[in-house]
C-alpha positions as CSV (number, residue, x, y, z in Angstrom):
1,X,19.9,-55.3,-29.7
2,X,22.5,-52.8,-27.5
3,X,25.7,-53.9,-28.8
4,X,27.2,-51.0,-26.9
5,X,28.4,-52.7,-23.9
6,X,29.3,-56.4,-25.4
7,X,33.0,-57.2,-24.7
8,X,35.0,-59.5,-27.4
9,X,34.1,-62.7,-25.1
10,X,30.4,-61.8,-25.3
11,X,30.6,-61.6,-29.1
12,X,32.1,-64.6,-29.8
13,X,29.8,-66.2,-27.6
14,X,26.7,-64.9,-29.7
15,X,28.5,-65.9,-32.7
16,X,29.5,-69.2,-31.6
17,X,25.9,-70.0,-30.6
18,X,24.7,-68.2,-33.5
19,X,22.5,-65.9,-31.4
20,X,23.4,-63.5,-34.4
21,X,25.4,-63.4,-37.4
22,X,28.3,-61.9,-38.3
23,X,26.3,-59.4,-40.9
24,X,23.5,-58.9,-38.4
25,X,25.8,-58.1,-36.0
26,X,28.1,-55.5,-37.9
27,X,24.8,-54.0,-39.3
28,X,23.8,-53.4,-35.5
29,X,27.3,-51.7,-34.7
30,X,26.9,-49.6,-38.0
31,X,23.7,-48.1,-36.7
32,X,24.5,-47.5,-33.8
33,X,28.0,-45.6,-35.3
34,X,25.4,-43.8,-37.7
35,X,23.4,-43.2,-34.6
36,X,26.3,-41.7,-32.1
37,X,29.1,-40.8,-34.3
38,X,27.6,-37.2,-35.3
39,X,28.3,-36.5,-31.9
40,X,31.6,-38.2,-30.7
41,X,33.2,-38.1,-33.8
42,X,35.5,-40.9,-33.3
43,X,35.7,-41.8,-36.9
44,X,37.5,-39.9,-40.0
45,X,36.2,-42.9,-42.3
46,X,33.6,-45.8,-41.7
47,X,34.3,-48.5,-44.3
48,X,30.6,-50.1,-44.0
49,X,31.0,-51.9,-47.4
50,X,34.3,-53.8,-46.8
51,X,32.5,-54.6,-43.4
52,X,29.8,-56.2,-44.6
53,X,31.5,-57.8,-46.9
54,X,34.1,-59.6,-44.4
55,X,31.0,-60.7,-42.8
56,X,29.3,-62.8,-45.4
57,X,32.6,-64.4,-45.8
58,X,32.7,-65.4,-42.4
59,X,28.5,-66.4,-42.4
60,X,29.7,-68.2,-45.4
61,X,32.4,-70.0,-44.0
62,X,29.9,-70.9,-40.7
63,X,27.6,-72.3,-42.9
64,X,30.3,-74.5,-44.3
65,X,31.6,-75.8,-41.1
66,X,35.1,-74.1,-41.2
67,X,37.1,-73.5,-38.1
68,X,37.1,-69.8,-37.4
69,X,39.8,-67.5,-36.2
70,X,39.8,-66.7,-32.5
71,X,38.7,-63.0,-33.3
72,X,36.0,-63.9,-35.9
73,X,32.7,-61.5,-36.6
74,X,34.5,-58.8,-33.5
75,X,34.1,-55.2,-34.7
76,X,37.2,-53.2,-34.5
77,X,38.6,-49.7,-35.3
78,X,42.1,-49.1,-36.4
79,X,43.8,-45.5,-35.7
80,X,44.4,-43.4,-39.0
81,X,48.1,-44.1,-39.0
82,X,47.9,-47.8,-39.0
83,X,48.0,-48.9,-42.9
84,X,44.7,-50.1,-44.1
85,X,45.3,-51.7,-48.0
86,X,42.6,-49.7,-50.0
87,X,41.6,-47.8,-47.0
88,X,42.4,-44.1,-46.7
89,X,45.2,-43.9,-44.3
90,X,45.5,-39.7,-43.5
91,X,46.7,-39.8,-40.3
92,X,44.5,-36.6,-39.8
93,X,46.4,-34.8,-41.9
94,X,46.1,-32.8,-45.0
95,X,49.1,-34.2,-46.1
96,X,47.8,-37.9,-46.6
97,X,44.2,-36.7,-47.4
98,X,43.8,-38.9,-50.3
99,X,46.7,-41.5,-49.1
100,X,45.2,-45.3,-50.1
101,X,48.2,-48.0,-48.8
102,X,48.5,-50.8,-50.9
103,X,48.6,-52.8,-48.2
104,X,47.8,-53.9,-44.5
105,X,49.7,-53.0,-41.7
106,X,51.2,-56.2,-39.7
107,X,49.0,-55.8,-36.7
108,X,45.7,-55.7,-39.3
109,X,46.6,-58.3,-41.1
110,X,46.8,-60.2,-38.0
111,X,44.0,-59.3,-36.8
112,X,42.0,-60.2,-40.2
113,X,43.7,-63.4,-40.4
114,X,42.0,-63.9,-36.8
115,X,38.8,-63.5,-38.0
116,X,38.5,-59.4,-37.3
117,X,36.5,-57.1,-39.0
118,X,37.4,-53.4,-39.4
119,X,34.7,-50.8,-39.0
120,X,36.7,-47.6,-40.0
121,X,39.7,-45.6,-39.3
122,X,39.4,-43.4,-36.2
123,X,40.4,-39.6,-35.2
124,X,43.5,-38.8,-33.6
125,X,46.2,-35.5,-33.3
126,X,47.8,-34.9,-36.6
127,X,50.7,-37.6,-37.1
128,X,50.3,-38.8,-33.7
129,X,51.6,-35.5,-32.3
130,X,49.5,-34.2,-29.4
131,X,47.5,-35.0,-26.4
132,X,44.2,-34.3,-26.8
133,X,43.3,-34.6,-30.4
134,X,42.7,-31.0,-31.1
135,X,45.1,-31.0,-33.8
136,X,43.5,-33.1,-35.9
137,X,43.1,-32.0,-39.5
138,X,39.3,-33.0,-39.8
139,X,37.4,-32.3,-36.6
140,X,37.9,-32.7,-32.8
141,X,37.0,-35.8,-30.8
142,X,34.6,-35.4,-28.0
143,X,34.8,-37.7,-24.9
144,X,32.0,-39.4,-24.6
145,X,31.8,-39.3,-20.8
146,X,31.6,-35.3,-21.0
147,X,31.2,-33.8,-24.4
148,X,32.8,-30.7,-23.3
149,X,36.0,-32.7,-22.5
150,X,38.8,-34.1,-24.6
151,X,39.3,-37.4,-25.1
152,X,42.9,-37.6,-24.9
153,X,45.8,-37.9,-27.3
154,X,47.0,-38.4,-29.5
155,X,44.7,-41.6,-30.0
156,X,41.8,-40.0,-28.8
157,X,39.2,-41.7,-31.2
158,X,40.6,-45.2,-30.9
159,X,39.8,-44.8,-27.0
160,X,36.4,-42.6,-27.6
161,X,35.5,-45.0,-29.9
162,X,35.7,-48.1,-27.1
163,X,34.0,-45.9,-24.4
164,X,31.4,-45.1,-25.9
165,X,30.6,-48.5,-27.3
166,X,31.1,-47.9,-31.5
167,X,33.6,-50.6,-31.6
168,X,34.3,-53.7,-29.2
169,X,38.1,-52.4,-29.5
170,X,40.9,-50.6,-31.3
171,X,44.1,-50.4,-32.2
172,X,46.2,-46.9,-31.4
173,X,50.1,-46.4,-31.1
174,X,51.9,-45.0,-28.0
175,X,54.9,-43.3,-28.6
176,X,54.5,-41.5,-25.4
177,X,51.2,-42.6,-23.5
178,X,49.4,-42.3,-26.4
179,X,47.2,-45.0,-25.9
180,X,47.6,-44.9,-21.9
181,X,46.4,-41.0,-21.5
182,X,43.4,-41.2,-23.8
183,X,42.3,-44.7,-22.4
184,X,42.6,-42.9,-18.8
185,X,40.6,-40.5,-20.0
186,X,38.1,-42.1,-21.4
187,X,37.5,-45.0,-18.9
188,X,38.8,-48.1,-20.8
189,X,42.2,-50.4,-20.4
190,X,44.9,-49.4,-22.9
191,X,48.5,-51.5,-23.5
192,X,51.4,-49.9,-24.7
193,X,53.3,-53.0,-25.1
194,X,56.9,-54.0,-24.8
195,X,59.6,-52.1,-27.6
196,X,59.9,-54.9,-30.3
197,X,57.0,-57.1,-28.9
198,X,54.0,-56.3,-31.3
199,X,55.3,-55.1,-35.1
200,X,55.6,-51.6,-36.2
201,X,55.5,-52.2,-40.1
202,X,52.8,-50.3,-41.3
203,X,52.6,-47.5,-38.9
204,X,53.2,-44.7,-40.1
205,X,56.2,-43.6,-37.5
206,X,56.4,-40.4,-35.2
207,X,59.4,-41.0,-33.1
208,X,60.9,-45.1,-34.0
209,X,62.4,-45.4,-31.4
210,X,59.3,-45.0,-29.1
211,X,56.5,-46.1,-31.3
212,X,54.5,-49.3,-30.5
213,X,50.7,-50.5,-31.9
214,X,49.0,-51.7,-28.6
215,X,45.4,-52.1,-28.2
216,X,42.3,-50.2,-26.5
217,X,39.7,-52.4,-25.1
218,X,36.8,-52.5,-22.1
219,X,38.0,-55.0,-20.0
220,X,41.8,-56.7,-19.0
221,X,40.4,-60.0,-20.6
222,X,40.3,-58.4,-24.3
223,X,43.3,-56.6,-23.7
224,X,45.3,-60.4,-23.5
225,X,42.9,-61.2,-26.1
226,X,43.9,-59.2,-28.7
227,X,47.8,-59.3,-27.5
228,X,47.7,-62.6,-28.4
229,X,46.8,-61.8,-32.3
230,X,49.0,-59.6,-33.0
231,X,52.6,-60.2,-30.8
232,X,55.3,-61.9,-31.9
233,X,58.0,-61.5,-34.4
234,X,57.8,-60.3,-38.4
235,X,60.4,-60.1,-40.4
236,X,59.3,-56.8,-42.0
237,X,60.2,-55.0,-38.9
238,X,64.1,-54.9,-37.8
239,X,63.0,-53.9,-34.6
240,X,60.4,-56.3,-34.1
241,X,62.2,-59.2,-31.5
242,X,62.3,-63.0,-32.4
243,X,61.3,-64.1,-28.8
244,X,58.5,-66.2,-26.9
245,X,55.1,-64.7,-27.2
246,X,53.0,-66.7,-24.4
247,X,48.9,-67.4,-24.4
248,X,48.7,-64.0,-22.5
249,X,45.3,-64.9,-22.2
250,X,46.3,-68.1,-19.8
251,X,47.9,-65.6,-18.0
252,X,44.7,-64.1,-16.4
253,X,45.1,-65.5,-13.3
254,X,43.0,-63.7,-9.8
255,X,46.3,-64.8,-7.6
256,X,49.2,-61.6,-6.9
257,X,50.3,-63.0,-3.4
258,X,53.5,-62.4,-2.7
259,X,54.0,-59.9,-6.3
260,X,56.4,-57.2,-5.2
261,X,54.8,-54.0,-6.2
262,X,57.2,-50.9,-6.4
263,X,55.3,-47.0,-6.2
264,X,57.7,-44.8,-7.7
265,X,57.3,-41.4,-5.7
266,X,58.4,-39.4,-8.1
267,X,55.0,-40.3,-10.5
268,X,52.7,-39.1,-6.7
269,X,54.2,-35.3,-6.3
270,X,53.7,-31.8,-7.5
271,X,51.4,-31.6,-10.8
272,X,49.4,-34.7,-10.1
273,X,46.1,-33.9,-8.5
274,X,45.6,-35.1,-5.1
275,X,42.0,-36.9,-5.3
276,X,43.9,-38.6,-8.8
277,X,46.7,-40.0,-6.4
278,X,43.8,-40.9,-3.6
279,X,41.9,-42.7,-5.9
280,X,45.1,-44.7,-7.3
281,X,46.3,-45.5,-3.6
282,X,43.2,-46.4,-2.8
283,X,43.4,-49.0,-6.0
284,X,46.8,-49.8,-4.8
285,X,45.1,-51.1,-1.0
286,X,43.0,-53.8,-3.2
287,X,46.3,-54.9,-4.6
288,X,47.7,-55.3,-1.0
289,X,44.5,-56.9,0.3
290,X,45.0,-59.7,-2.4
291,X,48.5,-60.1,-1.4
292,X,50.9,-58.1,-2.8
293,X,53.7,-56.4,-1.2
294,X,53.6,-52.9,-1.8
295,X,56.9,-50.4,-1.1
296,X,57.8,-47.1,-1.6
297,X,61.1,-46.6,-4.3
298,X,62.4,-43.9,-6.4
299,X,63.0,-43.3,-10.0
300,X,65.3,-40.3,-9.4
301,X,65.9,-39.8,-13.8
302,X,62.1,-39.7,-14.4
303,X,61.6,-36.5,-14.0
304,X,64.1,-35.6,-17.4
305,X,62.1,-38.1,-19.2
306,X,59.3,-35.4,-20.0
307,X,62.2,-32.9,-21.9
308,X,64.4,-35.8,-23.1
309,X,61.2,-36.7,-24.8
310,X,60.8,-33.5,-26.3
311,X,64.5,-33.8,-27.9
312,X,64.5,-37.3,-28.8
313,X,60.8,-37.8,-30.7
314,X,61.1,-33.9,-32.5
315,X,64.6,-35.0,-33.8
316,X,63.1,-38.3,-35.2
317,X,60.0,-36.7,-36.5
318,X,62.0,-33.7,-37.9
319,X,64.2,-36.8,-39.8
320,X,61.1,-38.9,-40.3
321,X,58.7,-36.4,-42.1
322,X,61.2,-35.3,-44.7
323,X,59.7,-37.8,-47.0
324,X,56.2,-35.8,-47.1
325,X,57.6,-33.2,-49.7
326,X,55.1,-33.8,-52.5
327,X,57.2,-35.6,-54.8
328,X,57.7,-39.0,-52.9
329,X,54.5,-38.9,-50.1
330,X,51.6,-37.0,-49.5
331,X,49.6,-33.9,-51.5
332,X,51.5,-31.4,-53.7
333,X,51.0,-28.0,-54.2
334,X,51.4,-26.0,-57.8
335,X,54.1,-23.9,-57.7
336,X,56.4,-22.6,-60.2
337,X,59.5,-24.5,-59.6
338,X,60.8,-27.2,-57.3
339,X,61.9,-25.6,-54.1
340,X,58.9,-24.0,-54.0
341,X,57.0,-26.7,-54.2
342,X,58.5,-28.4,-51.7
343,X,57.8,-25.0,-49.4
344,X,54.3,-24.6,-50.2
345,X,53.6,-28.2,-50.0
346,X,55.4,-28.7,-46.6
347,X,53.2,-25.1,-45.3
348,X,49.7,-26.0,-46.7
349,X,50.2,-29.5,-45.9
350,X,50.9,-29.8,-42.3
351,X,49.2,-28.5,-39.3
352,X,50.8,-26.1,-36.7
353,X,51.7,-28.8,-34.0
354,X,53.6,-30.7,-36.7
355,X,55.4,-28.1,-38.1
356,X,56.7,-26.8,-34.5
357,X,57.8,-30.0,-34.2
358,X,59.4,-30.7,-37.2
359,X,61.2,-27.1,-36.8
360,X,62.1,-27.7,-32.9
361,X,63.9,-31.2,-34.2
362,X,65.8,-29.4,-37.3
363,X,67.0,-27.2,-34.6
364,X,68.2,-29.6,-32.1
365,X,69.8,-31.8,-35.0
366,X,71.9,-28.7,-36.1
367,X,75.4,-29.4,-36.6
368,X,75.9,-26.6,-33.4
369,X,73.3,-28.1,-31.4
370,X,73.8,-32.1,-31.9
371,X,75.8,-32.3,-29.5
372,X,74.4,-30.4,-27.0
373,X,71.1,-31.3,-26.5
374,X,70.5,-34.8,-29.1
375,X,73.4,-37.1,-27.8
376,X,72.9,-35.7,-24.0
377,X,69.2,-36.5,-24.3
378,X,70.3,-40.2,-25.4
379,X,72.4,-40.1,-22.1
380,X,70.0,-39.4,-19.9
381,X,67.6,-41.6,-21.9
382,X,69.7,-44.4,-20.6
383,X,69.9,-43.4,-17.2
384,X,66.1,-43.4,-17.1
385,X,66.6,-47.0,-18.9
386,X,68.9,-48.0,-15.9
387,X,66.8,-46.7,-12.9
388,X,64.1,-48.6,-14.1
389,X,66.4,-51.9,-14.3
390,X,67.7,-51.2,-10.9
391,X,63.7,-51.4,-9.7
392,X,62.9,-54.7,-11.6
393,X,65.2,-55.9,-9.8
394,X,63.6,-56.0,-6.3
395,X,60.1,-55.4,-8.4
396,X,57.6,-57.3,-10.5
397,X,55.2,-54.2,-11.3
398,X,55.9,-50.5,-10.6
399,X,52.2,-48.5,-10.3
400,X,51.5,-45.0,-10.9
401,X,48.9,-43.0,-12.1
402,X,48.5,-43.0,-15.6
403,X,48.0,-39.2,-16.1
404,X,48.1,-36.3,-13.5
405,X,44.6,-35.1,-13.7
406,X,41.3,-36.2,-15.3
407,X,40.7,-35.0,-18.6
408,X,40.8,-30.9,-19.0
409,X,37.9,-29.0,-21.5
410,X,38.4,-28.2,-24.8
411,X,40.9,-24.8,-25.6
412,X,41.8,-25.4,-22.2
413,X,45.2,-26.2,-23.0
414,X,45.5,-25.6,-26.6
415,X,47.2,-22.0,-25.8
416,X,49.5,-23.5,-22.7
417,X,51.6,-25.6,-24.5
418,X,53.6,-26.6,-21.5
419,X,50.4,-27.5,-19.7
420,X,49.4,-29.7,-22.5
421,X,52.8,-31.9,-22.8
422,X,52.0,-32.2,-18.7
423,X,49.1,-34.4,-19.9
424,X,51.9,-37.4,-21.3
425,X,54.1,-36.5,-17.4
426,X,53.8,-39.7,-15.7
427,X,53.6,-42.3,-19.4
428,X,56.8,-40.9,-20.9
429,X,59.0,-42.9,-18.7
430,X,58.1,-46.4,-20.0
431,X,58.1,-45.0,-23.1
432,X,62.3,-43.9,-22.7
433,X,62.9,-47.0,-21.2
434,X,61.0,-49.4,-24.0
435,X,59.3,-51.5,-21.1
436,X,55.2,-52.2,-21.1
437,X,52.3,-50.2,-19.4
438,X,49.0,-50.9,-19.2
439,X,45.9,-48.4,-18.1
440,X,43.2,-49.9,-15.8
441,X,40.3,-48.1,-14.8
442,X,40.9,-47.4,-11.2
443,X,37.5,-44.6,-10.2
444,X,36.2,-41.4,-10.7
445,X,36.9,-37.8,-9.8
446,X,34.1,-35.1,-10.2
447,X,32.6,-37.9,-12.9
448,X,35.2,-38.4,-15.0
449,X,37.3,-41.2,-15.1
450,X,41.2,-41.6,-13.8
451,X,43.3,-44.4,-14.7
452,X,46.2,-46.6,-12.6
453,X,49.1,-47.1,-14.4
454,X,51.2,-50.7,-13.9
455,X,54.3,-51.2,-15.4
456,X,56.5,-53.8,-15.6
457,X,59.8,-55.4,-17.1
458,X,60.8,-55.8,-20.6
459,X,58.4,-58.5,-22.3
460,X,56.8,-58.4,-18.9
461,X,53.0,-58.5,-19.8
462,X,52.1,-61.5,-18.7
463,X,53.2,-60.5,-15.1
464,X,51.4,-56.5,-15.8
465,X,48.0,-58.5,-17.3
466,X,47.6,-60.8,-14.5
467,X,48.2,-58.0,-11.9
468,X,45.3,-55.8,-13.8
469,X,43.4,-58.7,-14.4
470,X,43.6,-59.2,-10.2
471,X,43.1,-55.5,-9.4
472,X,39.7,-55.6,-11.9
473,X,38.4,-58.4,-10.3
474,X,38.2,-56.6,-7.2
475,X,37.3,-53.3,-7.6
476,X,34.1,-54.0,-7.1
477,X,32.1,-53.3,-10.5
478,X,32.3,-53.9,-14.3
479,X,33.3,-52.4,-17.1
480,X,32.9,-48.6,-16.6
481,X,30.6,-46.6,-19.0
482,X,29.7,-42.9,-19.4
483,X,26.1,-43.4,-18.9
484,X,26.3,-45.3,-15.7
485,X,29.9,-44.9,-14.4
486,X,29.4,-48.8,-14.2
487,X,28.8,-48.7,-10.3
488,X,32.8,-46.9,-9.5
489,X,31.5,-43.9,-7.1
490,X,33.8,-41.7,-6.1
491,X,35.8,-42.7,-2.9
492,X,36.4,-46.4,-4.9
């Protein structure tokens, strides 16, 4: 059986007619991971035994005539900074190399409570910092539509993963398009939902401020799918909000007459590839042929967001990391005496990337430099906040596309450091201003895929699903693979 292409609704359909079993079933994704992952490398840890075992329970349970959660028997992958109890949680890093959590994250216990089974945990850019998981600690990620290629960053194994099939979908985190860029790449949908609307407990943070879990899926339908299981409010998160979580899935309506779709200019000029904006705006014409009323407007602050980003997530990751010193979190080096301990921990255990990072944020939070570049950022982190109010305001949905090019070939970037924070250009914004963003698959350039990128107001995804949901049904083919290209020629 190919189990490559099946989408959550065709799992649970097998499994509700009992086509297969929940064991058969996660035995046929396991070979094909055994199969494909040698190449990919999209997982850092396949957990085949506590799999198998999440199976039988639910075969068991089948058997007994219990009620199933809505998620039962579906494969998953979680990115390796989501906790996992008694699962190696690294965050492809040296530092957590041998890190077992003693508990679930929020969104996975969710998830298991719905009837989920985890497969492993999946590659990504060393504590969440890069764009094209090159930095992670273990190995580099291909993208399964080009091996040469990356697959994004800095969950590039949660979206390879999905691509190419290993898992029906994933879980990343986005704390600037890090779910939205790989997805792009890759050719698969990718949520980076709402600030507050899906818990953070459990993740193992970047930049809080930024961060949100969001998942990585084939089509728009799993996307509300999965949102359904794992928004709404927990108590272990102080940033998590205690608001209305609808049945997003209810929300998958083919009807956008009359939405009021702003294109930001700013996200269509210099640095974004021309056949990547002529594929979007031809996406964008489907939109207006169902209905929608489609205007030029102007985010005039957007173009800080890329450098206020850069100030902003290095202070909190500078602040943040401090705990991984060998005596509280992470690996510890022998050393004669305490301060050096914490030095040759802090050197051995973290990559390059991170430590530029950590050292660009203990920089900017000097007591000469706070000032200056920290509390200005947060200024103009609210004036990208308020230009995006000012647009919901005569908006439902702003679309963009989701990254400026298609994705670049391995060392491409790796020695261009400004190219490579390019890659995030055009997902930063939402990020600044906490609102949701969702990737669709929206065509191809030179074979690889590009992505559109819809955005919309704060706790908005009903409004951004049912506008992707509409825009997929048109389009004019199914879910996109590598192998086929799932019908999307070029000028589509």
């Amino acid at each position: 059986m190919d189990v490559s292409k099946l989408t959550i609704t065709e799992t649970r359909a097998l499994l509700a007619d009992r086509k297969i079993n929940a064991q058969e079933l996660i035995n046929a994704f396991l070979s094909y991971i055994r199969k494909t992952d040698g190449d990919t490398k999209a997982f850092i840890n396949v957990t085949e035994e506590q799999a198998l075992m999440r199976a039988k329970k639910i075969d068991d349970a089948v058997k007994s005539g219990k009620n199933l959660g809505p998620l039962s028997g579906v494969p998953m992958g979680v990115k390796d900074n989501i906790c996992t109890k008694d699962i190696k949680t690294t965050c492809a890093s040296k530092m957590l190399d041998n890190f077992l959590p003693p508990y679930d994250a929020t969104v996975v216990e969710r998830l298991h409570d719905a009837g989920a089974i985890t497969l492993g945990k999946l590659n990504m850019d060393e504590f969440a910092m890069g764009s094209s998981t090159e930095n992670s600690y273990y190995f580099k990620t291909k993208n399964p539509w080009d091996g040469g290629r990356v697959p994004g960053g800095s969950s590039g194994g949660s979206a390879a993963a999905v691509a190419s099939g290993q898992v029906v979908y994933s879980l990343g985190s986005d704390t600037g398009g890090s779910i939205r860029q790989p997805a792009a790449f890759c050719g698969v949908v990718g949520l980076k939902p709402s600030y507050g609307r899906v818990s953070r407990w459990g993740l193992v943070a970047f930049a809080p401020s930024m961060d949100q879990v969001g998942p990585i899926t084939k089509n728009v339908r799993d996307c509300a799918l999965v949102l359904n299981n794992i928004a709404g409010h927990d108590s272990l998160d102080t940033t998590s909000m205690d608001c209305e979580v609808p049945d997003y899935e209810r929300a998958l309506v083919d009807d956008i007459k009359g939405l009021r779709v702003g294109i930001p200019e700013e996200f269509f000029g210099k640095g974004t590839d021309p056949a990547v904006i002529d594929r979007v705006e031809r996406a964008i014409g489907i939109l207006e042929e169902q209905g929608a009323i489609c205007e030029k407007t102007t985010l005039p602050n957007s173009k800080y967001a890329l450098p206020v980003y850069y100030v902003i997530a290095t202070c909190e990751a500078s602040s943040g990391l401090a705990r991984f010193d060998g005596v509280r979190f992470g690996c510890r080096s022998e050393a004669e005496d305490l301060v050096s301990m914490y030095k040759s921990t802090r050197a051995e255990g973290f990559g390059p990337e991170v430590k530029f990072r950590i050292l660009l944020g203990t920089y900017l939070l000097g007591p000469e430099n706070y000032d200056k570049y920290y509390t200005k950022a947060l200024k103009v982190r609210t004036l990208i906040r308020d230009d995006f109010e000012r647009a919901f305001k005569k908006y439902d949905i702003l679309v963009s596309p989701t990254t400026p090019t298609t994705a670049f070939k391995f060392g491409e970037r790796m020695s261009n450091p400004a190219a490579m924070r390019q890659s995030d250009l055009l997902t930063i914004p939402a990020n600044m201003a906490g609102i949701p963003a969702i990737t669709v698959p929206c065509g191809l350039v030179e074979g690889m895929p590009v992505g559109m990128q819809i955005m919309g107001r704060p706790f908005g995804e009903k409004t951004l699903l049912r506008a992707a949901y509409t825009y997929e049904c048109h389009r004019g083919c199914d879910y996109m693979t590598p192998t086929t290209g799932g019908g999307l020629g070029e000028g589509v």
